[in-house]
Structures are given as C-alpha cells and as structure tokens.
N, C-alpha and C positions, 0 to 999 in steps of 0.2 A: 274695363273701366273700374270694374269694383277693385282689384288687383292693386292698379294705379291709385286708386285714392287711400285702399290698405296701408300701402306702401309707403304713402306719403306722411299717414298719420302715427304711422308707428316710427320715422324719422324726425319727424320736428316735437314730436310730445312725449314719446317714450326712451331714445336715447339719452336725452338732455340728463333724465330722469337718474339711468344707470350712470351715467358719469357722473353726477352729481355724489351718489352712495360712494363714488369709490374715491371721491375729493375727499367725503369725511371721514376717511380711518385716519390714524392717527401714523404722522412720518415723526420717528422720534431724529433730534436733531439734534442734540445735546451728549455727548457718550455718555456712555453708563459705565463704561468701564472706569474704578481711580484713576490711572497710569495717567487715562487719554483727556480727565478732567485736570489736573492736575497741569498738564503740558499747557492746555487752552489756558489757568488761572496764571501760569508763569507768563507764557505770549501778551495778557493782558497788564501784566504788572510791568513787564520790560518797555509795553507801548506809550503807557500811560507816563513811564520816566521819563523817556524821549518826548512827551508833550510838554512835562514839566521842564525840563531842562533848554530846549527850542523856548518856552517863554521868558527864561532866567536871561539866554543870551540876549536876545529879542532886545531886554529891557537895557543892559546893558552896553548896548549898542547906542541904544536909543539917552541912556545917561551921556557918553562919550561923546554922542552928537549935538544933546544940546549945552556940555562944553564946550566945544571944539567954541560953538557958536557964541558963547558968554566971554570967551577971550578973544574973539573976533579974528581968530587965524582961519576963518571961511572965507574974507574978503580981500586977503593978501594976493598980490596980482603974481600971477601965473609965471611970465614970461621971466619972473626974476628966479622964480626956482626953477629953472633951465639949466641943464648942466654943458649944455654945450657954446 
C-alpha cells in the first residue's frame, strides 16, 4: 500500500515537475549561421513580392471589371455572341 501510494505521488507531482525544467531550455530557432539567415531574409523578400504583386493584379482586375460594367458590355445577350 505504501509502494502504491509512493508511486502514485511521485507520478502526478514529481514528473510534471522534470518535464517542465526540460520545456525551459532554450531551442534556438533562428540560424546563427550568415549563409542560413540570409537564404530565410531572401525567401522572405521573394514572399512578400508575390503578396504585393497578387494585390496589383487583384486591383486591376477589379478596375477592368468595373469597366467592363460602366460601358455596359455585361448585359449584352449571350446567344448573339454564338459563333455557331
């Protein structure tokens, strides 16, 4: 019985404990090496183009569209641009 209850208190109070210690060292996450910071600041410059660029078209889509609609070639009937 004493065993058992040993056993019990040194699983739910004292493991927690050591896992805990070994959360807080420190995982470095960032390289330290130039070469490999360097590659990361270029992947992020490359990303961030293609954000900007995805919004340019975006917009200019979105101009073209509400042309399309100010010269009202949205409500021209269908059936006559048929080429058959």
């Amino acid at each position: 019985m004493k065993l058992t209850v040993f056993l019990t208190f040194m699983t739910f109070f004292k493991v927690p404990l050591l896992w805990g210690q070994e959360a807080k060292q420190a995982i470095e996450v960032f390289p330290s090496t130039p070469f490999y910071q360097y590659i990361i600041y270029e992947n992020l410059v490359i990303f961030w183009i293609a954000i900007i660029g995805l919004i340019v078209i975006i917009g200019m889509k979105l101009r073209e569209i509400e042309r399309v609609q100010k010269l009202g070639l949205d409500k021209t009937d269908h059936l006559s641009m048929r080429s058959d």
